[in-house]
N, CA, C and O of each residue as an XYZ file, in Angstrom:
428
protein
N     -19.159     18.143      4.899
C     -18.068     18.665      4.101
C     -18.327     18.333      2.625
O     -18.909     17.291      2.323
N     -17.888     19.237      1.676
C     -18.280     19.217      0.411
C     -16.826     18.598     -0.681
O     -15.739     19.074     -1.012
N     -17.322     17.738     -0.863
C     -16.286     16.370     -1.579
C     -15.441     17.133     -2.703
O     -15.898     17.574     -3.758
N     -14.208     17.194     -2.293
C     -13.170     18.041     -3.308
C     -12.802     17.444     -4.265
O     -12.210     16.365     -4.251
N     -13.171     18.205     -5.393
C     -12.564     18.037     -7.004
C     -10.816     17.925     -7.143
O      -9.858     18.442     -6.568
N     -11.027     16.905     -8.290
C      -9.785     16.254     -8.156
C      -8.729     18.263     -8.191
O      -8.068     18.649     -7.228
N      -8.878     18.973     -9.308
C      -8.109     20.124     -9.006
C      -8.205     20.565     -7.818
O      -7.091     20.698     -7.310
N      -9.236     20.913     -7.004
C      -9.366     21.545     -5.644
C      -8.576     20.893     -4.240
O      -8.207     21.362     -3.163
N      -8.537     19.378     -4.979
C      -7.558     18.296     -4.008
C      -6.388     18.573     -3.989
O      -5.775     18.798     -2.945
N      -5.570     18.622     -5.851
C      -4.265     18.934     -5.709
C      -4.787     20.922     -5.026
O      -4.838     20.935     -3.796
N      -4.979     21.754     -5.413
C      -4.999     22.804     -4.845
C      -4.584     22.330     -3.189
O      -3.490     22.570     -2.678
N      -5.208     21.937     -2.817
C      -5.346     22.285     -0.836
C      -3.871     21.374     -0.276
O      -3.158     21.857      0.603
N      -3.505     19.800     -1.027
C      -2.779     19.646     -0.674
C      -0.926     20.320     -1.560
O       0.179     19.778     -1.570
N      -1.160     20.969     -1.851
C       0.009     22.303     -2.642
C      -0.085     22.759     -1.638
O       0.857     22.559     -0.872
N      -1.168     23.531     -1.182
C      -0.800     24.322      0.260
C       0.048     23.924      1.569
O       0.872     24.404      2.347
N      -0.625     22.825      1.338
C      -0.623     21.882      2.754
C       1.101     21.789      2.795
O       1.901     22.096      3.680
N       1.244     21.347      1.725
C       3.172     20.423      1.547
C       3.982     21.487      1.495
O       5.042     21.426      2.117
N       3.633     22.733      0.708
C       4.378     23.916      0.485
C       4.695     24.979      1.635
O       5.300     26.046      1.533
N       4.121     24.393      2.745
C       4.188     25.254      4.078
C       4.656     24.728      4.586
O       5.288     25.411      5.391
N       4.923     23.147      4.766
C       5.702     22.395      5.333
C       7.480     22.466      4.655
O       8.466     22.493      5.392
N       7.531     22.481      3.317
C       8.657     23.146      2.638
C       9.241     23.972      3.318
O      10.347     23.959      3.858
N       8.083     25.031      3.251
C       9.067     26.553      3.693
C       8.843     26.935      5.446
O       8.738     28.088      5.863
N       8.809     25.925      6.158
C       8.406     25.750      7.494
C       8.914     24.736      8.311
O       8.358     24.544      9.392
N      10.103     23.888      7.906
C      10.335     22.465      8.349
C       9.734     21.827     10.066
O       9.027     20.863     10.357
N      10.465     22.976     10.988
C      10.397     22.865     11.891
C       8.651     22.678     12.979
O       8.355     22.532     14.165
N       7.844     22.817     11.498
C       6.425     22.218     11.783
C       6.467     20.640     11.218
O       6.392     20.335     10.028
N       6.601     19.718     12.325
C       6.729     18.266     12.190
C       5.087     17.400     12.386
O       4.949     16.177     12.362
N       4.045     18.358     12.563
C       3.078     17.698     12.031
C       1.730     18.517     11.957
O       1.598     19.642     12.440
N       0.581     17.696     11.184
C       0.032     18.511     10.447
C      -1.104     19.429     11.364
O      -1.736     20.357     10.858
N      -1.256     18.993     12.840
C      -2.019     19.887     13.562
C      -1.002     21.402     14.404
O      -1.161     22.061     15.432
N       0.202     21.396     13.074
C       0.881     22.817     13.522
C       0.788     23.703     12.377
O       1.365     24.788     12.437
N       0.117     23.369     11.314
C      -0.071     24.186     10.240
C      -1.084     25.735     10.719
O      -2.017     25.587     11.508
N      -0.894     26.557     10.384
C      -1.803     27.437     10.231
C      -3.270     27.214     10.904
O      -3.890     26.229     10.501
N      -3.812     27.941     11.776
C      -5.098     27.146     11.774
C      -6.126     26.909     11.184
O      -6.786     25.877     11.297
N      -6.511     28.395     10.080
C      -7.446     28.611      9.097
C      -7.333     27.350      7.933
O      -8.226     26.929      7.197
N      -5.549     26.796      8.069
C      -5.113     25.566      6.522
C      -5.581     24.164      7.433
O      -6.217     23.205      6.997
N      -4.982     24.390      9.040
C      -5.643     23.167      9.378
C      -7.356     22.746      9.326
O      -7.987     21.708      9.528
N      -7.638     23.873      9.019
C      -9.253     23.403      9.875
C      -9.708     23.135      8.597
O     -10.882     22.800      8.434
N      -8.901     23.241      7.618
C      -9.505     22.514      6.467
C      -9.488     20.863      5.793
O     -10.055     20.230      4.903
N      -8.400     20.645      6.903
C      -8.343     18.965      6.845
C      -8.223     18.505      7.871
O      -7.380     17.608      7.876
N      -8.572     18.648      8.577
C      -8.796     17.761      9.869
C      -9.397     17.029     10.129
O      -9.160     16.168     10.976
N     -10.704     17.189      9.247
C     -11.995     16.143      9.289
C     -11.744     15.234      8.072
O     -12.706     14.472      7.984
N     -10.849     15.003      7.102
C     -10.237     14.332      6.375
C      -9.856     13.105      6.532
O      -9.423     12.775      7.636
N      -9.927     12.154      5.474
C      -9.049     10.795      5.932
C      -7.472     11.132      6.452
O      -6.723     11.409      5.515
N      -7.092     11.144      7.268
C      -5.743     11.279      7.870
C      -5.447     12.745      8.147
O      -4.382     13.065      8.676
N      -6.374     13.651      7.797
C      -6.222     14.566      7.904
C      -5.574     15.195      6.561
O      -4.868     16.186      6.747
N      -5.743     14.699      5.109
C      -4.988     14.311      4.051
C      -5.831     14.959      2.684
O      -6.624     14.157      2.192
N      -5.774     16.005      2.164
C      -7.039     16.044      1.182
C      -6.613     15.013     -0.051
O      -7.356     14.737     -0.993
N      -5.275     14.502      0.142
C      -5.294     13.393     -1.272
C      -5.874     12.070     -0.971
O      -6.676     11.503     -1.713
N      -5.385     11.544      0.278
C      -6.383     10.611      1.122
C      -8.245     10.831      1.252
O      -8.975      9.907      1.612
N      -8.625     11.852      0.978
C     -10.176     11.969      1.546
C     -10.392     12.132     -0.293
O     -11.400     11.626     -0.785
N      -9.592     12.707     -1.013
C      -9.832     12.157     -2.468
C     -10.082     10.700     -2.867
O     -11.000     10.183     -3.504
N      -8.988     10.202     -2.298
C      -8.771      8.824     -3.210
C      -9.639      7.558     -2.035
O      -9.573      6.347     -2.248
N     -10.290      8.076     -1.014
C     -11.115      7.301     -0.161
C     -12.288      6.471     -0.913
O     -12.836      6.982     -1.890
N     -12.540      5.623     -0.607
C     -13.865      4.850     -0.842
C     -14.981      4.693      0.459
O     -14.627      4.187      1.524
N     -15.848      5.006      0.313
C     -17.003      4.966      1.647
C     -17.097      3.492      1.959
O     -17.225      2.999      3.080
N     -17.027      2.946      0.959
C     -17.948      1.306      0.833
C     -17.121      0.799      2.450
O     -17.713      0.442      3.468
N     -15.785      0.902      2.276
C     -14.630     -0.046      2.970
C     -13.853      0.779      3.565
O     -13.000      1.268      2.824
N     -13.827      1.342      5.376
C     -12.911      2.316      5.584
C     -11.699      2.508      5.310
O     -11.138      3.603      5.334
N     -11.044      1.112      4.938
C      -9.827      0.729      5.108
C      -9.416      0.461      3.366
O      -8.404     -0.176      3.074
N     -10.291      1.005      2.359
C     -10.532      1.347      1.187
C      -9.692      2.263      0.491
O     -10.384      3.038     -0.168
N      -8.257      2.517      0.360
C      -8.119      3.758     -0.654
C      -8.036      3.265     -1.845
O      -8.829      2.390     -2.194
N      -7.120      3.706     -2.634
C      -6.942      3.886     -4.382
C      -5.789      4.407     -4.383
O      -5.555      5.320     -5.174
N      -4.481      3.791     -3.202
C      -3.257      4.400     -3.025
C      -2.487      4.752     -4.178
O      -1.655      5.660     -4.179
N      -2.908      3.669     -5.651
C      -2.126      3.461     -6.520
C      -2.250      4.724     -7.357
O      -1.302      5.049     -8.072
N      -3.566      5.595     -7.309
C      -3.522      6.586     -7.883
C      -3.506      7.610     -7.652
O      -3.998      8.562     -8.259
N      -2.629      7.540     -6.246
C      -2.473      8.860     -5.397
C      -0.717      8.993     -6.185
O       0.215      8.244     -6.476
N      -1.158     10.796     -6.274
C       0.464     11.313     -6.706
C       1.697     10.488     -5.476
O       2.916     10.334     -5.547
N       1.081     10.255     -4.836
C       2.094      9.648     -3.750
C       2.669      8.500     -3.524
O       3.818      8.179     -3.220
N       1.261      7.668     -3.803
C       1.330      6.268     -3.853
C       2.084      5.820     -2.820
O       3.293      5.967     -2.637
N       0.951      5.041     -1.895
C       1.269      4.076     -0.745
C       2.155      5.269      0.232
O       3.274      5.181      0.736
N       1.709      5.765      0.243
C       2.708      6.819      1.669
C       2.990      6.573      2.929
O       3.900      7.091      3.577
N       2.179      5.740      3.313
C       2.172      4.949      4.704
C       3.171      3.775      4.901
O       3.566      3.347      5.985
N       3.635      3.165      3.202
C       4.226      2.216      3.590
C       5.456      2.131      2.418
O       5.789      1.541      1.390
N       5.919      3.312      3.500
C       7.418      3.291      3.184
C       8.048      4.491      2.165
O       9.233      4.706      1.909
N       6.602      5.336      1.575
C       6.523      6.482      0.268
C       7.135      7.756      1.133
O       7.796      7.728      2.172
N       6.608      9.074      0.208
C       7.274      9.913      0.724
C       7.277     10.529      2.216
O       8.118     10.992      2.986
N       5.684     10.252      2.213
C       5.280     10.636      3.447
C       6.247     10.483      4.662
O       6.712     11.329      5.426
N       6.432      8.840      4.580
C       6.967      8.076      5.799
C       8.534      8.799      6.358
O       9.102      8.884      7.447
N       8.927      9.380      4.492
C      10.132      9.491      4.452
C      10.342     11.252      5.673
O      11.329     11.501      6.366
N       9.258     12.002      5.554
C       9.060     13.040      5.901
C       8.921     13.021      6.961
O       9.785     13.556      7.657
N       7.733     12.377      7.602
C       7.009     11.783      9.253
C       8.291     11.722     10.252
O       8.517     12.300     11.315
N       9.334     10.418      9.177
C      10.567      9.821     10.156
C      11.892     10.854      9.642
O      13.046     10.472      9.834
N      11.678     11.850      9.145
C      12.978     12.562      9.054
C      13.318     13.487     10.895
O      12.439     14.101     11.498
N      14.638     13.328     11.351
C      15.039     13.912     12.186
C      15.469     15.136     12.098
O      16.020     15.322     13.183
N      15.602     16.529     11.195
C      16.263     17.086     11.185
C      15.263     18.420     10.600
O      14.326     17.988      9.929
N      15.279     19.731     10.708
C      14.155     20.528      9.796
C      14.942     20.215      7.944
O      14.290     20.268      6.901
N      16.692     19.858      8.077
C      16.907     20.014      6.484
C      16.257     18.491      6.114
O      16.613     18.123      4.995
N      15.708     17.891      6.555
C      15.438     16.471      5.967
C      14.160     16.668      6.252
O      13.560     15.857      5.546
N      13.303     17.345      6.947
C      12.073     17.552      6.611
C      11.730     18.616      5.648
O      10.586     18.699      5.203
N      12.383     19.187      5.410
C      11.871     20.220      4.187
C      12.787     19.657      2.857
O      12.529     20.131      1.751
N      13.785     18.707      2.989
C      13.781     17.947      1.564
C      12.425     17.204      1.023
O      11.707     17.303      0.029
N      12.462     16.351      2.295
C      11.035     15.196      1.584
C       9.669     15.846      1.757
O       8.668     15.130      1.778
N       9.569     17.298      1.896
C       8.444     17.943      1.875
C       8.728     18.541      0.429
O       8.096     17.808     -0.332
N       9.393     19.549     -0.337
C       9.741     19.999     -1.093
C       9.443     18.393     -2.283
O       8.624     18.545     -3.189
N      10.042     17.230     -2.167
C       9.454     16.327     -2.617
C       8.509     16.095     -2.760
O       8.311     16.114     -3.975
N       7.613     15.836     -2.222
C       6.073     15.931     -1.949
C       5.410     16.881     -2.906
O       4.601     16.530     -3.765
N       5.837     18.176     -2.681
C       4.956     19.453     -3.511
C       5.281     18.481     -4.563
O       4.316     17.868     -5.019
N       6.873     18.114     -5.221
C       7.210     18.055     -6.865
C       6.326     17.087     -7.109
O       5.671     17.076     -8.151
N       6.205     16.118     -6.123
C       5.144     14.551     -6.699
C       3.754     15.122     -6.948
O       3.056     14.687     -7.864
N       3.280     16.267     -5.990
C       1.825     16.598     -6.122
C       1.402     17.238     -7.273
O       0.341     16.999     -7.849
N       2.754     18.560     -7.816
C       3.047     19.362     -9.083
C       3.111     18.760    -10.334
O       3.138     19.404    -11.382
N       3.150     17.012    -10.232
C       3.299     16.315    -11.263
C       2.043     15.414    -11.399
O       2.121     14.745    -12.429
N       0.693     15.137    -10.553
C      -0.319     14.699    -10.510
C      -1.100     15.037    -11.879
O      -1.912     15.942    -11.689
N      -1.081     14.562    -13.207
C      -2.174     14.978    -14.198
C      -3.362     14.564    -13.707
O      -3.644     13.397    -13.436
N      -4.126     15.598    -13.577
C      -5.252     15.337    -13.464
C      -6.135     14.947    -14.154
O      -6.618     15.860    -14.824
N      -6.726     13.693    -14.357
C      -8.042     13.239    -15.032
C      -9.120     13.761    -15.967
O     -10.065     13.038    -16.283
């Protein structure tokens, strides 16, 4: 797989969050589209901001702090999305997500 540029990163994950927006009732990411899934699947988490901000050296290696997301696993938006019960509370903290990703300056 060919290592995505920081624009091409925010690009894929815009897609990724913005279908989940306008889609709630898809509660995880192997229900996306299949042509959008098969583009991160082989990804850290299946995540193109995660397989961005990865380090090879250390699997257990990210650079959470400079993810538009920051720390998503523990306790960020993600978690907020993952553990929402409802499609209106999953397409709030998805719709969140796009705005955090829409606000990523890129480098």
């Amino acid at each position: 797989m060919t290592r995505l540029t920081a624009h091409g990163t925010k690009e894929l994950a815009l897609r990724v969050w913005r279908y989940f927006a306008a889609h709630p009732e898809v509660r995880c990411k192997d229900g996306l589209p299949p042509d959008l899934f098969a583009q991160i699947k082989d990804m850290a988490l299946n995540c193109p901001l995660c397989e961005f901000f990865f380090q090879s050296t250390d699997p257990m290696c990210f650079f959470c702090d400079r993810c538009p997301l920051s720390s998503c696993m523990d306790g960020g938006l993600y978690t907020a999305w993952a553990h929402s019960q409802s499609c209106e509370e999953r397409s709030f903290h998805a719709h969140r997500i796009v705005g955090a990703i829409e606000a990523w300056r890129l480098e």
